[in-house]
C-alpha positions, 0 to 999 in steps of 0.5 A, a space after each residue: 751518622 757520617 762518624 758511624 758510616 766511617 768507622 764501620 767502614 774502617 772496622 769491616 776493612 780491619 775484619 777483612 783485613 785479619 781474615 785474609 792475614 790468617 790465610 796468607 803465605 807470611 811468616 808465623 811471626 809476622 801473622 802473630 804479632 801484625 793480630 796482636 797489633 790489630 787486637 790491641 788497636 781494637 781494644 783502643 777504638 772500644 775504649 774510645 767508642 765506650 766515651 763516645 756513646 757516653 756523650 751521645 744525646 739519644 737512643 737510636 745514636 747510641 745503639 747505633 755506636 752499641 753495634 759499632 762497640 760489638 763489632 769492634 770487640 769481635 774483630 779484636 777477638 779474632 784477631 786473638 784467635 788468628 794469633 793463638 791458631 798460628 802458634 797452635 799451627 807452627 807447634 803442631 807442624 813442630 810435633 809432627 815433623 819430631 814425631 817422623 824423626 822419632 818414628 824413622 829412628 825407631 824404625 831404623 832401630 827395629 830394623 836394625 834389630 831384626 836384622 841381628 834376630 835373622 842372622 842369630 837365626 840362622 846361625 842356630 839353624 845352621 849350627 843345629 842342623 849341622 848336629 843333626 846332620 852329624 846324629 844321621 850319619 848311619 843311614 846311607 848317603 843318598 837318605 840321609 840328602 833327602 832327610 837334610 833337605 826336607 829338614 832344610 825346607 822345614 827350618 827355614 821355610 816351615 814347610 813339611 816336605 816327605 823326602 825324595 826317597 823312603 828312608 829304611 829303618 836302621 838298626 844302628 837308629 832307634 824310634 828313641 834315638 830319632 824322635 830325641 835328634 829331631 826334637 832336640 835340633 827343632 824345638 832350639 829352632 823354636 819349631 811347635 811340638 805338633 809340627 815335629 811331630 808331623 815332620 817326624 811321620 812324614 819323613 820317616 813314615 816307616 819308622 813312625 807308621 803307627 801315625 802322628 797321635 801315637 808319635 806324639 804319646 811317645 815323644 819325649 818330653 822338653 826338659 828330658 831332651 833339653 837335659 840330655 842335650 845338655 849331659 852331650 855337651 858336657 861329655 863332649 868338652 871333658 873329651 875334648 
């Protein structure tokens, strides 16, 4: 009985022992291999309480030893598992803090990325605004201010302002002509066809009274304004 009562107290300590290793602040490498050292003790004191019960001469003594037996094999099994968790924990902890690298090196990239996308915008903002504001020249200084900053505000901010003044029809400007110069500089800002159009009735309400369905039937097609762009260009180098 004094055997039974000592190496129950011995085990308990040893459980105690392991339970409060996994929660101390050691090092992982200390934690792992003091469990591992644990359970393998545990594995030596099972062994010796298999022999130990062999030679015991009644029942209630060997069932006695059998609940030692099983308390031995559990205190070693956890062991293991401490062990296996604070590997588990360093790996998981080593995953993470590659995960945030990896994470604010993508962010940097996208960053990185978006700043060129912004400056590659306004350049086009402001290279096809200045075509524009060179295809208007015929109307008179102060409408063609109003028209640039409505244009303006409408490239950059997407909004749809009606300029400070009404813009007059000018003979030297077709409906054609208009809806080809606002469609072209818009549409390479990436601007939705509904949009122009609405910026087209509201600018140029006397121009395009009829309203924004009409405007919208009569507006040029993508590629027809994207070809005559193009033939510009070309006319423009051999003149060059």
């Amino acid at each position: 009985m004094t055997i039974f009562i000592l190496v129950s107290i011995l085990l308990v300590a040893a459980l105690a022992i392991a339970l409060l290793m996994g929660v101390s602040p050691a090092s992982q490498k200390v934690k792992v291999r003091t469990m591992y050292v644990g359970a393998a003790l545990m594995l030596v004191v099972a062994l010796v309480v298999c022999d130990y019960i062999d030679a015991l001469p009644d029942f209630p003594s060997k069932y006695r030893f059998h609940a030692v037996l099983v308390l031995t094999v559990t205190v070693g099994y956890l062991c293991i598992a401490i062990a296996c968790m604070e590997k588990y924990n360093v790996l998981k902890r080593k995953n993470r803090v590659l995960e945030e690298a990896l994470t604010e090196k993508e962010q940097e990239k996208v960053s990185i990325l978006m700043e060129r996308q912004s400056k590659q915008q306004q350049a086009l903002q402001k290279g096809e605004l200045e075509w524009f504001a060179g295809k208007i020249k015929m109307f008179s200084e102060e409408e063609q201010k109003a028209i640039l900053a409505s244009a303006y505000a409408f490239a950059e901010h997407d909004l749809i302002l009606p300029p400070s003044i009404t813009v007059q029809p000018n003979e030297m400007c077709s409906q054609q002509e208009l809806m080809y110069y606002v469609y072209s500089a818009f549409s390479n800002m990436g601007k939705k066809r509904s949009d122009i159009v609405s910026f087209l009735c509201q600018v140029f309400k006397v121009y395009f009274s009829a309203g924004e369905s009409s405007v919208s039937k009569k507006m040029p097609g993508l590629d027809k304004v994207k070809e005559k762009r193009e033939k510009e260009k070309n006319s423009s180098k051999l003149s060059s």
